[in-house]
VOPAGU-2260 file (C-alpha; in pm, 1 decimal, decimal comma):
REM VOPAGU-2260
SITE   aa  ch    i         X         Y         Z
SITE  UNK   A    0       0,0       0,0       0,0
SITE  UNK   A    1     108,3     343,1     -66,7
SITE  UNK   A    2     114,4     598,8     281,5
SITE  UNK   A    3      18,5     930,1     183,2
SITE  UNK   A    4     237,1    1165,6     318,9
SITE  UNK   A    5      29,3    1431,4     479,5
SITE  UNK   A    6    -297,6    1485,7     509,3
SITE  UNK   A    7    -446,5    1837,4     686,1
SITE  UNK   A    8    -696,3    1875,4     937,2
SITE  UNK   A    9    -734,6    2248,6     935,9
SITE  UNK   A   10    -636,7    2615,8     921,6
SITE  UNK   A   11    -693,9    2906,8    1115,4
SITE  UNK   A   12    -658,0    3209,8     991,4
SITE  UNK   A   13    -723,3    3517,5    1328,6
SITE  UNK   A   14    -714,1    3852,1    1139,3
SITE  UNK   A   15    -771,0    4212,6    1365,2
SITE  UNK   A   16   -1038,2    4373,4    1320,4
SITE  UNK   A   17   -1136,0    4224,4     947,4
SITE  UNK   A   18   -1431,2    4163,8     759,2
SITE  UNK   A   19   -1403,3    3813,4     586,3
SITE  UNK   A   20   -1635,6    3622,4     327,5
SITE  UNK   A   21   -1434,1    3253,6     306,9
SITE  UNK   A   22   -1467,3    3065,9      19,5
SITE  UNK   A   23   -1340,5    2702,8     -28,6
SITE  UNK   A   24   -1203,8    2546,9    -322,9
SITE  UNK   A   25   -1199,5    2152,2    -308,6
SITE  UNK   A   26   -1105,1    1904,4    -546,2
SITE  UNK   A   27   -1009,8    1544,6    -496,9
SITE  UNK   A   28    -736,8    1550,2    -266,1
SITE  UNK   A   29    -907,1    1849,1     -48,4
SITE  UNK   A   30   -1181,4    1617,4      21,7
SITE  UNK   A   31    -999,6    1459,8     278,3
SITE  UNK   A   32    -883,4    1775,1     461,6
SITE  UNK   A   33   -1145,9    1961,0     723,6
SITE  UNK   A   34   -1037,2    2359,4     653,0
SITE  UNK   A   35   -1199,7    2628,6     855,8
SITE  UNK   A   36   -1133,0    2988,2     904,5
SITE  UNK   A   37   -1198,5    3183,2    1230,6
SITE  UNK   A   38   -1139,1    3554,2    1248,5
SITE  UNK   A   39   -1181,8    3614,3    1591,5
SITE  UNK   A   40    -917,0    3924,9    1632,1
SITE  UNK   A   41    -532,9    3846,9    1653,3
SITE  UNK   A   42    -367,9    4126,2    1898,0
SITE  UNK   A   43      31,6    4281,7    1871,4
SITE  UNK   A   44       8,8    4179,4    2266,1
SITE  UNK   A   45      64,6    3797,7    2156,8
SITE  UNK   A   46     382,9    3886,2    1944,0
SITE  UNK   A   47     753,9    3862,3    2067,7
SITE  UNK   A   48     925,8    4137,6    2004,0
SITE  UNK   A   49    1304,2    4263,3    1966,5
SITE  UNK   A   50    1439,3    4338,6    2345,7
SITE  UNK   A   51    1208,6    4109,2    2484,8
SITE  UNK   A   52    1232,0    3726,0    2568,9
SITE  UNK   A   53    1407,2    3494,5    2353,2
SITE  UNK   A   54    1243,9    3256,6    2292,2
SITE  UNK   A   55    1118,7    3018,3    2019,1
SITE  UNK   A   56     887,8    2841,3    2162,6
SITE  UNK   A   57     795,5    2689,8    1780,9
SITE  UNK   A   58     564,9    2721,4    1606,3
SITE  UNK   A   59     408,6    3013,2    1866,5
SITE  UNK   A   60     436,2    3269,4    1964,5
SITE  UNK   A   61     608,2    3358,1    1656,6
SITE  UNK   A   62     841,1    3638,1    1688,6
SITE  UNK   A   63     746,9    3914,1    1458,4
SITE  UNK   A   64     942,1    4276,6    1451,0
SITE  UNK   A   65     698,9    4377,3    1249,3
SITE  UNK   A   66     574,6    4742,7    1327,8
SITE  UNK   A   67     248,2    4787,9    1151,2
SITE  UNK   A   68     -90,6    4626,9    1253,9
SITE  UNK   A   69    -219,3    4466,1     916,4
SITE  UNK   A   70    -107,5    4095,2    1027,6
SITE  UNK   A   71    -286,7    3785,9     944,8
SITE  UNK   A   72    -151,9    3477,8    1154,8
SITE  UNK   A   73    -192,7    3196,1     948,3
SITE  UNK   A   74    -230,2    2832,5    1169,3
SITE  UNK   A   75    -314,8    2462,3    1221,9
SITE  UNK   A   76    -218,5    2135,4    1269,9
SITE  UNK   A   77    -110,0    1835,2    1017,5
SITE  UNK   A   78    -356,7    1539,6    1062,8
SITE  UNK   A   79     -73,2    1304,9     961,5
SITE  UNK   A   80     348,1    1347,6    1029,4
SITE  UNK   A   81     567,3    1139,5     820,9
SITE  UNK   A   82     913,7    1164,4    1015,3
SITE  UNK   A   83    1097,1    1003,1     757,7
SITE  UNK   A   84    1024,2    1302,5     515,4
SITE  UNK   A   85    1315,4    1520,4     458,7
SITE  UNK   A   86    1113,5    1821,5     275,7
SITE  UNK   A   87     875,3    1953,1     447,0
SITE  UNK   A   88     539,3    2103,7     357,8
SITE  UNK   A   89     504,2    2348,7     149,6
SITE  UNK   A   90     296,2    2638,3     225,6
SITE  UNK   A   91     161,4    2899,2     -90,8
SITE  UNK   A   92      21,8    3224,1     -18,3
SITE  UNK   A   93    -113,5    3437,7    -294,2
SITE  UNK   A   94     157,2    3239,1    -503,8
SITE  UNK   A   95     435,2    3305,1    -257,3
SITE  UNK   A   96     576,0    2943,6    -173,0
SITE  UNK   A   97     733,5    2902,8     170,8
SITE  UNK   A   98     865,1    2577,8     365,1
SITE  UNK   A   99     595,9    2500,8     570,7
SITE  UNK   A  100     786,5    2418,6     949,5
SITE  UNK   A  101     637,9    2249,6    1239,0
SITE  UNK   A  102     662,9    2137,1    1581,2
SITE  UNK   A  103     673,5    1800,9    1637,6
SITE  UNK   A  104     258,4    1755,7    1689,3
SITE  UNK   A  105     208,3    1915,9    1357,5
SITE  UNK   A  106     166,5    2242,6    1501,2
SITE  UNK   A  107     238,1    2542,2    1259,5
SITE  UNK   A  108     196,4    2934,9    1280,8
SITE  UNK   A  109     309,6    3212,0    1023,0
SITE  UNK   A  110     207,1    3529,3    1044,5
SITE  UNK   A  111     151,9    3689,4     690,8
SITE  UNK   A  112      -6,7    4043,7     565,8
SITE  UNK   A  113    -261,8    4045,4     339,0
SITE  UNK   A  114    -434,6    4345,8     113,2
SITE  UNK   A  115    -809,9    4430,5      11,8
SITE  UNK   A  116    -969,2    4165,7    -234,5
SITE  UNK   A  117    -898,8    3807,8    -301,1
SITE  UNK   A  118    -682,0    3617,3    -114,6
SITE  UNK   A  119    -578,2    3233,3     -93,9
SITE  UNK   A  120    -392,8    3007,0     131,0
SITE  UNK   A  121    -219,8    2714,7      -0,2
SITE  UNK   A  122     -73,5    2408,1     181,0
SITE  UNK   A  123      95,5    2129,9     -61,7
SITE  UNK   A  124     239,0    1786,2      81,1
SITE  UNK   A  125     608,3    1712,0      64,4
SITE  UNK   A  126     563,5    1476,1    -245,0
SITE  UNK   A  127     337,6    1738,8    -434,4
SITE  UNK   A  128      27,9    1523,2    -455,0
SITE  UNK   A  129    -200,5    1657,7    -179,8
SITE  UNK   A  130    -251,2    2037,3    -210,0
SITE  UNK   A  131    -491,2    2174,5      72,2
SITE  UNK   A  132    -650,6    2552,1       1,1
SITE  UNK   A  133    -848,6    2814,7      92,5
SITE  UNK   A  134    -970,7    3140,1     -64,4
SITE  UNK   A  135   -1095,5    3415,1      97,7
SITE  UNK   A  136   -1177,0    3791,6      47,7
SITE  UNK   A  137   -1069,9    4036,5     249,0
SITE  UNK   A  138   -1366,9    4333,5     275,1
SITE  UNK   A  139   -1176,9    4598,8     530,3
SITE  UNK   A  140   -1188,0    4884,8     327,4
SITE  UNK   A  141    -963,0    5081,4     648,2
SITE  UNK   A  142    -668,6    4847,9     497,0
SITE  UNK   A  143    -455,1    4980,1     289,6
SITE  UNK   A  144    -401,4    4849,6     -94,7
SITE  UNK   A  145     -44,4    4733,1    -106,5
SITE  UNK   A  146     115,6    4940,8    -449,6
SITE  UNK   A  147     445,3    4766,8    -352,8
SITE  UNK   A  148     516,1    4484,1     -93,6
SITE  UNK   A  149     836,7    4319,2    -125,0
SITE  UNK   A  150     815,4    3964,9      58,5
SITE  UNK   A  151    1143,9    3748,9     184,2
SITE  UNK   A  152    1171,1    3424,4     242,7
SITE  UNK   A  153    1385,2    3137,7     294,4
SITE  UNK   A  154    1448,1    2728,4     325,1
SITE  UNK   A  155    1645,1    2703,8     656,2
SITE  UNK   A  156    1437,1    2714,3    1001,7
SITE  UNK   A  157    1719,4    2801,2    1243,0
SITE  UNK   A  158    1874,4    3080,2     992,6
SITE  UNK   A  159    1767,7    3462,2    1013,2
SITE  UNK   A  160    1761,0    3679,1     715,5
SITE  UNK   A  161    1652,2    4042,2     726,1
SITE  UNK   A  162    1562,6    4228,9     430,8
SITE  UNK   A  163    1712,7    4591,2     419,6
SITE  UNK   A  164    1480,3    4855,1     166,1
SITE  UNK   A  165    1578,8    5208,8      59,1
SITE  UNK   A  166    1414,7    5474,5     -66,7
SITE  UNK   A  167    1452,1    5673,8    -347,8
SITE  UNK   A  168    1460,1    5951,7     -68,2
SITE  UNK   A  169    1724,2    5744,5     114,4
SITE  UNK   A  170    1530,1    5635,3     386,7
SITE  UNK   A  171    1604,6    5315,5     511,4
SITE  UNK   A  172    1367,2    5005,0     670,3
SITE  UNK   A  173    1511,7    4705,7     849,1
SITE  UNK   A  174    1492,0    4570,4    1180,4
SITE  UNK   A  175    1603,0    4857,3    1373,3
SITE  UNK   A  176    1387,3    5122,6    1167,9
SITE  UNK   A  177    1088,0    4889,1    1045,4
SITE  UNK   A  178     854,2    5168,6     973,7
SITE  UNK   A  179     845,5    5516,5     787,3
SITE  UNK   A  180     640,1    5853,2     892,6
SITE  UNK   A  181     462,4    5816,3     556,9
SITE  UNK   A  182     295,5    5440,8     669,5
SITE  UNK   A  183     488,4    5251,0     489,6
SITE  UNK   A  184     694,4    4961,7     640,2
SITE  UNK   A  185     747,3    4599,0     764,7
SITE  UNK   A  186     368,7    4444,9     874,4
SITE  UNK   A  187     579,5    4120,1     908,1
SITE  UNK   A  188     930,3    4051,6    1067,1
SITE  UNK   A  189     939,5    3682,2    1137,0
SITE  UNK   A  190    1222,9    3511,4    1270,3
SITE  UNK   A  191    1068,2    3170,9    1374,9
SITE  UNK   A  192    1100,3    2980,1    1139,1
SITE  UNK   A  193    1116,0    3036,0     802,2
SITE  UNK   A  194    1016,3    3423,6     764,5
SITE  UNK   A  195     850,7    3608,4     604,5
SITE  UNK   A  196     925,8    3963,6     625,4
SITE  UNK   A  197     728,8    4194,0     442,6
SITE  UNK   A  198     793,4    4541,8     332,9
SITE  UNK   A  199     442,6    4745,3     210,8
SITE  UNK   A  200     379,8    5076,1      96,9
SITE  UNK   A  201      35,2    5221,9     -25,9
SITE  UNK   A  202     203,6    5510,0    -212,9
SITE  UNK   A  203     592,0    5436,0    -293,5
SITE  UNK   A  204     769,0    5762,4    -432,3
SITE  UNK   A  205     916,3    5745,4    -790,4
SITE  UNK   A  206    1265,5    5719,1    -806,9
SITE  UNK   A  207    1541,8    5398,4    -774,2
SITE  UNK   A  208    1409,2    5129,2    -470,8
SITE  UNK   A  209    1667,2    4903,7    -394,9
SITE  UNK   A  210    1642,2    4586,5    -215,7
SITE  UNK   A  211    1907,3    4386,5     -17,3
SITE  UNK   A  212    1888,3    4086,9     183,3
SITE  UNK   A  213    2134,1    3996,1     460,7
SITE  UNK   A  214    2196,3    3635,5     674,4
SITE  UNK   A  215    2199,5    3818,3     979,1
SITE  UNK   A  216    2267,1    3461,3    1241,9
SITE  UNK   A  217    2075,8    3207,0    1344,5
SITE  UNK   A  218    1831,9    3181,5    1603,6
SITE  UNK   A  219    1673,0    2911,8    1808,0
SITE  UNK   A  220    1531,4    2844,6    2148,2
SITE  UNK   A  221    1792,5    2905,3    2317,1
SITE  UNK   A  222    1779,7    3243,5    2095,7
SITE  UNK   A  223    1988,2    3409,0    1850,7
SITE  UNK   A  224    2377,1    3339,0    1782,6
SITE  UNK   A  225    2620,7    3386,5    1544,5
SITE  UNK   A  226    2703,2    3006,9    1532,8
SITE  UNK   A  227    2862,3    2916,9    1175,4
SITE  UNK   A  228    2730,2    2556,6    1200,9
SITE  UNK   A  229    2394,8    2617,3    1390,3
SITE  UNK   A  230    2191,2    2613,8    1060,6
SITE  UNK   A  231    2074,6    2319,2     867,0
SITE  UNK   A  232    2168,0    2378,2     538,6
SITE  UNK   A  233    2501,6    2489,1     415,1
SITE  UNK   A  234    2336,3    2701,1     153,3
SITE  UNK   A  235    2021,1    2900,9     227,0
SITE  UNK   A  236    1812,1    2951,2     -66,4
SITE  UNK   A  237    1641,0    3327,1       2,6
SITE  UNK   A  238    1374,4    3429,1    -216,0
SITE  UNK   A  239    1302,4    3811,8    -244,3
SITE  UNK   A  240     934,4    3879,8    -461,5
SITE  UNK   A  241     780,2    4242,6    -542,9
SITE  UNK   A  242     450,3    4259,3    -597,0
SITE  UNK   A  243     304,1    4548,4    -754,3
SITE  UNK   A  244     -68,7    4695,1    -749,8
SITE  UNK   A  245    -138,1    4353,3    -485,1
SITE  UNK   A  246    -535,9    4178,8    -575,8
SITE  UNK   A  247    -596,2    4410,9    -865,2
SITE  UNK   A  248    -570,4    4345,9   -1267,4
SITE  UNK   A  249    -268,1    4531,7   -1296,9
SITE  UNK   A  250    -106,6    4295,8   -1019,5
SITE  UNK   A  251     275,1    4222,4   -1122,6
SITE  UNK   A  252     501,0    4016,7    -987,4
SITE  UNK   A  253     904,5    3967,0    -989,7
SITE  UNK   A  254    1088,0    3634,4    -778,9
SITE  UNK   A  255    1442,8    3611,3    -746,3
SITE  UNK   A  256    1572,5    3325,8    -570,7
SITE  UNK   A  257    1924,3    3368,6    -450,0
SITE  UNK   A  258    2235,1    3170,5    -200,8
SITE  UNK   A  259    2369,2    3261,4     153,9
SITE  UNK   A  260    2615,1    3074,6     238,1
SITE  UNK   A  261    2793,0    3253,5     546,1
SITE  UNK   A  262    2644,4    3481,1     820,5
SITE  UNK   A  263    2723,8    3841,1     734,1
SITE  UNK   A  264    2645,0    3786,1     327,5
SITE  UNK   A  265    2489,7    4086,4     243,9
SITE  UNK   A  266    2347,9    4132,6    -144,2
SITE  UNK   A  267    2194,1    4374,0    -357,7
SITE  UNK   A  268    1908,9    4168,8    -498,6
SITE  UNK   A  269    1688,6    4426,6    -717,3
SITE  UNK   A  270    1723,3    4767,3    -792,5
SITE  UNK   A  271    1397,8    4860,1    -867,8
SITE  UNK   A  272    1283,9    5209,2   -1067,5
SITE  UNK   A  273     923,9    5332,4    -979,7
């Protein structure tokens, strides 16, 4: 007989302060997954931030230096845990693919940032066969429309990249300085795990945007450190996308998928004119 590899019993998407009409897609292999949604209110209170405790108590609370308040966290539980997989899940929102990390119950939480309009949530098994999703549009019209949202991610769950963005004005947003007078900034900074972090802006100014990432350490429960061995792989595979004019026709997109191989790489990954 054939095991399949994963099966999932649900997601649970907690929004703040959003108005939500769900919709479900199912085909064959959804059939066998029970996906809800419940958007109940999810607070900056349960976040860990910088200068607080360290700790990664995976998958939650997830540690997000995020500094804006437009945060969906994004959670469930596998029905089914096959050990002796190497790759994990794969999770897909709005066509951003991420490594899907949990704890050893199946337990995952990502916090993401989503825009006005149609939205969808995508979980794939590790073999590709069983894909798991969820659609959903987002009604808050007191959220801003993304223009420009610039989304990192990457494949190694005890590594921690930042993404660094300037301005054509020369300001700059990272860690330290996640958000801008103007409103634009980071609504996600997620260590735990996997990332993301994700830059938005409702109105970017016209001029050169440029776009680096850096493999800042590593970071696990016992918090961060600047071990050269304490990640898993000895490449991490980033992956920078911009998305322009986010859930409208005139949606674009750009992915670049790039290596870090030793703590301190830092990269120019897109210089971007607006």
């Amino acid at each position: 007989m054939c095991r399949k590899t994963v099966l999932f019993i649900a997601i649970v998407a907690v929004v703040a302060g959003a108005a939500y009409a769900p919709a479900y897609a199912a085909n064959r292999d959804d059939a066998l997954a029970d996906m809800t949604g419940a958007f109940n209110g999810w607070r900056h209170s349960g976040l860990t931030n910088e200068g607080e405790r360290f700790v990664a108590a995976y998958p939650r609370p997830p540690v997000d230096r995020g500094a804006q308040r437009f945060r969906t966290l994004i959670e469930g539980r596998l029905k089914q845990i096959n050990k002796a997989d190497r790759k994990p899940p794969t999770l897909v929102v709005n066509g951003n693919a991420t490594p899907l990390y949990t704890d050893d119950e199946g337990a995952f939480a990502r916090p993401w940032a989503f825009g006005p309009g149609s939205n969808s949530i995508e979980i794939v098994s590790p073999d590709g066969r069983h894909r798991q999703r969820m659609q959903f549009f987002e009604a808050d019209r007191n959220r801003p429309a993304a223009k420009l949202r610039a989304i990192v991610t990457w494949n190694d769950p005890k590594a921690q990249v930042d993404l660094h963005v300037i301005t054509p004005e020369g300001l700059h947003a990272f860690w330290a300085n996640p958000a801008f007078e103007d409103g634009s900034g980071f609504d996600v900074d997620s260590v735990d795990g996997a990332g993301p972090g994700i830059f938005s802006s409702a109105a970017p100014g016209h001029g050169t945007w440029l776009f680096f990432l850096n493999y800042w350490g590593n970071f696990d429960a016992t918090g961060y450190n600047f071990d050269s061995n304490a990640h898993e792989r000895e490449v991490i595979t980033a992956q920078l996308t911009l998305v322009f004019n986010e859930n409208t026709p005139d949606e674009k997109r750009e992915t670049m998928t790039v290596p870090l191989r030793k703590i301190g790489d830092l990269m120019l990954i897109k210089s971007e004119r607006l």
